[in-house]
C-alpha positions as CSV (number, residue, x, y, z in Angstrom):
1,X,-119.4,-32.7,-71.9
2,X,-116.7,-30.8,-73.4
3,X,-114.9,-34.6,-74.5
4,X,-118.4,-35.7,-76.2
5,X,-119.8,-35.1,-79.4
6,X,-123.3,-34.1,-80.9
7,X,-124.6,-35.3,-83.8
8,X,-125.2,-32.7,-86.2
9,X,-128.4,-34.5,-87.6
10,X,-129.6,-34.5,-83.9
11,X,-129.4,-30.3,-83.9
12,X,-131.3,-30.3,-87.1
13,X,-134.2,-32.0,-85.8
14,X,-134.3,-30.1,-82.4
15,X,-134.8,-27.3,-84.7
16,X,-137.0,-29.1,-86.5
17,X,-139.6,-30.2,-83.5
18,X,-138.8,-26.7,-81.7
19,X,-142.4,-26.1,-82.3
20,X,-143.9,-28.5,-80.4
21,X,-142.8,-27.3,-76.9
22,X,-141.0,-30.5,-75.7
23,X,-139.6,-30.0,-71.8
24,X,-137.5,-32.6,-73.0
25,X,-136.5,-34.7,-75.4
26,X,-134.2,-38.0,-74.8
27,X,-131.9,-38.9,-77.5
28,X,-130.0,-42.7,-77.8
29,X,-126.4,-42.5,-77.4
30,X,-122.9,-44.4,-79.0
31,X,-119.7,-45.1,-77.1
32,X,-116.6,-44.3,-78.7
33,X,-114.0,-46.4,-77.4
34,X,-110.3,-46.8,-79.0
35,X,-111.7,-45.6,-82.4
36,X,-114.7,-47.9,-82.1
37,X,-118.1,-47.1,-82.2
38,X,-120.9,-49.0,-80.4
39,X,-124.4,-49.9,-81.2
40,X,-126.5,-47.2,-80.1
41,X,-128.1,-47.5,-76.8
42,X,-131.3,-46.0,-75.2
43,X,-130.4,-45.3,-71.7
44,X,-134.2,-44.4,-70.7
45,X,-135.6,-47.6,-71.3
46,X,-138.8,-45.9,-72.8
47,X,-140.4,-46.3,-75.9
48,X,-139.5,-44.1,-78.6
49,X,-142.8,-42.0,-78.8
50,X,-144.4,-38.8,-77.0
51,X,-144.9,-39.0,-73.7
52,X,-147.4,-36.6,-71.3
53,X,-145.9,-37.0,-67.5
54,X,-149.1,-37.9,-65.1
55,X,-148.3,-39.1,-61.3
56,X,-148.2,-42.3,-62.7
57,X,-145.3,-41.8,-65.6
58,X,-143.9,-39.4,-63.1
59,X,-142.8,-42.7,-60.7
60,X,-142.1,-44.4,-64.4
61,X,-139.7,-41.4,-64.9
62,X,-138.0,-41.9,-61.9
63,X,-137.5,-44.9,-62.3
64,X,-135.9,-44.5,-65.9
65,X,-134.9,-40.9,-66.5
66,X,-131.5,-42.5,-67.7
67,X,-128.4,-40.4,-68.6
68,X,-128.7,-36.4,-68.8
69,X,-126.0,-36.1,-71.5
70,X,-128.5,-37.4,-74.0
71,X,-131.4,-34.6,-73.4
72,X,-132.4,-31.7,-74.8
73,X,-134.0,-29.7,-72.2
74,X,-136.4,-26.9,-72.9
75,X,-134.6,-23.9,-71.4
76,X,-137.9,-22.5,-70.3
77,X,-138.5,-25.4,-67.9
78,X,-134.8,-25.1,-66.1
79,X,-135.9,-21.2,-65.6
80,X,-139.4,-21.6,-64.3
81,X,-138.5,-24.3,-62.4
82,X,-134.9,-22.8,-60.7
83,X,-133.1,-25.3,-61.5
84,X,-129.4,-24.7,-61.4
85,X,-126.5,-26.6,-62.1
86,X,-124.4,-26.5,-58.8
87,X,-121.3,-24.2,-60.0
88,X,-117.4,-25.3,-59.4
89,X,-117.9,-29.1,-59.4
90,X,-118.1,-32.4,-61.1
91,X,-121.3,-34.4,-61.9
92,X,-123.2,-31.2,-61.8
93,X,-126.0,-33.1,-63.5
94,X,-126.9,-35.8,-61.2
95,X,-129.5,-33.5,-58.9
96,X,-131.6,-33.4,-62.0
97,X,-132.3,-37.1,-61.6
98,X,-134.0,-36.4,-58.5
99,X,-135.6,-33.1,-59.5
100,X,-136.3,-32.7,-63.4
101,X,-139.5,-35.5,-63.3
102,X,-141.5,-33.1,-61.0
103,X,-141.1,-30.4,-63.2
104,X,-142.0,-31.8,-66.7
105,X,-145.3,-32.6,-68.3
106,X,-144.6,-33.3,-72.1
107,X,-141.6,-35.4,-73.1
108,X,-140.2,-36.9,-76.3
109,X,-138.0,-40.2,-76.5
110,X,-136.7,-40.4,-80.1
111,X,-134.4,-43.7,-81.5
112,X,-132.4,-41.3,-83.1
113,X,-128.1,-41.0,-82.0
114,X,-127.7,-37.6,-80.7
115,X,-124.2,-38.3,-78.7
116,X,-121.0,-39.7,-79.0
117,X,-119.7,-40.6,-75.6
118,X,-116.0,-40.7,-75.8
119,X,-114.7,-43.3,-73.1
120,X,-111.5,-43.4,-73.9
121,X,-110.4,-39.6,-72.5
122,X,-109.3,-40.7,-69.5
123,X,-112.3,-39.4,-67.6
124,X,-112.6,-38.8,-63.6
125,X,-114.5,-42.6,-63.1
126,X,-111.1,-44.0,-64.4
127,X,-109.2,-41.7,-62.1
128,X,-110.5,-40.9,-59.0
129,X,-109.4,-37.4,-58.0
130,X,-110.7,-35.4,-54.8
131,X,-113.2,-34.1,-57.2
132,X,-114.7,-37.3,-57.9
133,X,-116.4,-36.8,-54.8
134,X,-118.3,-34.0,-56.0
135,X,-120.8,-36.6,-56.9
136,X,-121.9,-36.9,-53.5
137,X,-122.6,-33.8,-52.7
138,X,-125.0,-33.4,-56.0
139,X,-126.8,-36.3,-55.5
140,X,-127.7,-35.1,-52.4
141,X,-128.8,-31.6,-53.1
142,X,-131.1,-33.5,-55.7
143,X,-132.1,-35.7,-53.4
144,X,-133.3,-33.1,-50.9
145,X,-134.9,-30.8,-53.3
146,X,-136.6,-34.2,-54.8
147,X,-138.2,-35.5,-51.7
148,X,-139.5,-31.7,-50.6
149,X,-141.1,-32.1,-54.5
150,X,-142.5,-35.8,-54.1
151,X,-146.1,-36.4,-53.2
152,X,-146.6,-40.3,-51.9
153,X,-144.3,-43.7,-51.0
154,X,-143.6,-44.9,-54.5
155,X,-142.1,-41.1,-55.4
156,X,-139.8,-41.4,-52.5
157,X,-138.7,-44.9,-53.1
158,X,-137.4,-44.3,-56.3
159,X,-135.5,-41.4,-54.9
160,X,-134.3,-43.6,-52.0
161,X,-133.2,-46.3,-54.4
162,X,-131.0,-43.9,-56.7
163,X,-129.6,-42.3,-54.0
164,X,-128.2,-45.1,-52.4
165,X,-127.5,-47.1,-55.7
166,X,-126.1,-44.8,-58.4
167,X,-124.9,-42.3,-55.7
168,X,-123.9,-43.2,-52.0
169,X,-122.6,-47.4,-53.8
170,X,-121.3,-46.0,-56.3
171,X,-118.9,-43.0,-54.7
172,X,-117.9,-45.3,-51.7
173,X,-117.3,-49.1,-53.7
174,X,-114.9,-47.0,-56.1
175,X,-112.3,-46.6,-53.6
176,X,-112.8,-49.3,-51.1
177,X,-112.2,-51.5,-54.3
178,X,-108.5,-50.5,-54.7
179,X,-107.4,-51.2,-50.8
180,X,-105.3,-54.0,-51.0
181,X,-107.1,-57.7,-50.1
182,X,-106.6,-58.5,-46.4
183,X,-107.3,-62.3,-46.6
């Protein structure tokens, strides 16, 4: 995002690792609130280490792909894959939940900060505008194009379960949460 930061030392070891032919590699993250800085978090919930996707990790990923503004994404796989950011909207990212663990096979979850999120910019989730709804219509382009890609039950119930939590909950609660109360 253009609001966010990357860590120089982050660059320097992409550079670094280049090499080894990552399809992705997930980086922990800081907030940056009112000139404070948080502890760093680790939005994938894996183990820093080297991970090669099998059906079973692939559910794992599913389950824990975590935030897309703290990857590094091998070019090469977006290409071969067709995997395209959906142009003219907001939360462009969020179909690659639902697609990107289909098209991987080596991945690398490092401890090391490579982002600064910056919360206090006054960001679209503070400020619902027509375009927060954008989000929506992502989320569901991923979520097709990730249920033509999944082969059994536990594939699609992750898929299921994202859609409706981070996606469907969270577009709709937003707004319904500032109508007045009628009790």
């Amino acid at each position: 995002d253009s609001d966010d930061d990357i860590r120089l030392e982050s660059i320097e070891f992409l550079r670094s690792i280049a090499p080894q032919c990552f399809d992705f590699i997930d980086f922990n993250f800081q907030s940056l609130n009112d000139g404070e800085l948080s502890g760093p978090v680790n939005s994938m919930t894996l183990k820093s280490g080297v991970y090669d996707v099998s059906d079973i990790l692939r559910a794992q990923l599913l389950e824990c792909i975590g935030r897309f503004w703290t990857k590094a994404i091998r070019r090469d796989v977006m290409i071969e894959a067709g995997l395209w950011y959906p142009e003219y909207c907001y939360f462009e990212d969020n179909f690659l939940k639902f697609v990107l663990p289909f098209h991987v096979h080596r991945i690398l979850k490092t401890n090391m900060v490579g982002y600064i999120y910056n919360e206090d910019t006054g960001y679209s989730h503070n400020r619902p505008s027509p375009r927060f709804y954008d989000r929506m219509l992502t989320a569901l382009h991923g979520f097709e194009c990730g249920f033509n890609l999944s082969s059994n039950d536990e594939e699609r119930k992750w898929l299921e379960h994202w859609f409706s939590r981070l996606y469907l909950i969270g577009t709709v609660r937003q707004p319904l949460s500032k109508l007045p109360d009628q009790s």
